[in-house]
C-alpha positions as CSV (number, residue, x, y, z in Angstrom):
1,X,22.2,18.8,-21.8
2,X,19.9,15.8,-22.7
3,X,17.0,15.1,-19.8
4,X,17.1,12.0,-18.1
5,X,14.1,10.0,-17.4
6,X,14.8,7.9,-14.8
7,X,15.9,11.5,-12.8
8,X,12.7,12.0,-10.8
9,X,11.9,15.4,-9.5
10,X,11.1,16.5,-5.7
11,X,7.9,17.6,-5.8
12,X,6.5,20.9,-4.0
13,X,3.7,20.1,-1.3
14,X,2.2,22.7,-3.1
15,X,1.7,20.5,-6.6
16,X,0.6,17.7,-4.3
17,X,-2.6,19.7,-2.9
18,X,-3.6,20.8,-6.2
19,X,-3.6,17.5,-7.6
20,X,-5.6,16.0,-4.7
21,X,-8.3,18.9,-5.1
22,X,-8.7,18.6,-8.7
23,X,-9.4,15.2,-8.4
24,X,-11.7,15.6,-5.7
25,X,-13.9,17.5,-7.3
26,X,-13.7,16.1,-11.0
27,X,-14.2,12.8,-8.9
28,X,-17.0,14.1,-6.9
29,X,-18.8,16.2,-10.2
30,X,-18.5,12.4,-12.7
31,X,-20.1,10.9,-9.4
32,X,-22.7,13.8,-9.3
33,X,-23.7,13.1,-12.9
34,X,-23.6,9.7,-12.3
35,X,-26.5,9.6,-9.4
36,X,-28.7,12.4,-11.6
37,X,-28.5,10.5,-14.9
38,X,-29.5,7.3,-12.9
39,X,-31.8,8.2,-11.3
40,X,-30.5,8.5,-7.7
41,X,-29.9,4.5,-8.2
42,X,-26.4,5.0,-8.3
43,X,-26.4,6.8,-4.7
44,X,-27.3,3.1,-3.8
45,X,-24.5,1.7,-5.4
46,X,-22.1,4.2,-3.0
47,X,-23.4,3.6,-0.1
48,X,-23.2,-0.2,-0.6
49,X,-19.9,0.1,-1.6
50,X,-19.1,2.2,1.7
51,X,-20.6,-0.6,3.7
52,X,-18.4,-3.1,2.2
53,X,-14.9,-1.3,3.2
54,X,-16.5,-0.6,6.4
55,X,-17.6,-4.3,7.4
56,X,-13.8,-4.8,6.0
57,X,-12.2,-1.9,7.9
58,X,-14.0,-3.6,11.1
59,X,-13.1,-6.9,9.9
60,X,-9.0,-5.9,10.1
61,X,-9.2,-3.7,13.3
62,X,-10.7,-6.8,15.1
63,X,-8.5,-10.0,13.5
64,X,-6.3,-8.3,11.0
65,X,-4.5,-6.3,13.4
66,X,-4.2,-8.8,16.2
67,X,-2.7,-11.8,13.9
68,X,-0.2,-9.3,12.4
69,X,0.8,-8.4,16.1
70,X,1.1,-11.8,16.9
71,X,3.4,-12.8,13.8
72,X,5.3,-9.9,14.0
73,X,7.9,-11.8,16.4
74,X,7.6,-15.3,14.0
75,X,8.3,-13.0,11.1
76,X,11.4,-11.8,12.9
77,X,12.4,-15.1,14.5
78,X,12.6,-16.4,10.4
79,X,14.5,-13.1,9.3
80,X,17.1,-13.8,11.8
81,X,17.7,-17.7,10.9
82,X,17.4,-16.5,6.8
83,X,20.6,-14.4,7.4
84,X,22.5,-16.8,9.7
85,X,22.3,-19.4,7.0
86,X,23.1,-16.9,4.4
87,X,26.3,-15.8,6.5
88,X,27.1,-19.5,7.1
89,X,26.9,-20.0,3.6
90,X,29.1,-17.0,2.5
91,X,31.2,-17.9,5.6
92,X,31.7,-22.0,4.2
93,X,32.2,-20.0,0.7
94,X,35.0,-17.2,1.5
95,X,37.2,-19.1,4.1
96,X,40.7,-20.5,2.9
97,X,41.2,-23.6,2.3
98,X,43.8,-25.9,3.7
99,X,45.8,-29.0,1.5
């Protein structure tokens, strides 16, 4: 029986974990060797990188969040009209005709 490729396979929690923790810790090692062959300089380099998607993390808790709430019924008000005039136009589309 031939395998098919676009059949995708339930993975186990199990494989999940593993791949997580080897990546970690490849991940973690390359950055290791990273801050000793710089000279620590690369250390930098993290934690100015961690203070970026921090001051951005604060940045969406504070506005972010708050417009998304407040679109969230605008969003639903369009939804709504989109599929009336979709059913109006299958509705003008489908009904009989009279000559």
């Amino acid at each position: 029986m031939p395998i098919d490729p676009t059949e995708s396979t339930p993975r186990s929690g199990r494989e999940t974990v593993l791949t997580l923790v080897l990546t970690g810790v490849f991940g973690g090692g390359f950055l290791v060797f990273l801050i000793l062959v710089s000279g620590g300089f690369f250390f930098y380099v993290l934690i100015g990188t961690a203070a970026i998607g921090g001051v951005s993390l604060l940045h969406w808790f504070l506005w972010g969040r708050s417009m998304e709430q407040e679109v969230a019924q605008e969003r639903a008000d369009n939804e709504l009209r989109e599929q009336a005039q979709a059913d109006a136009f299958l509705r003008d589309k489908i009904r009989r005709r009279r000559f």
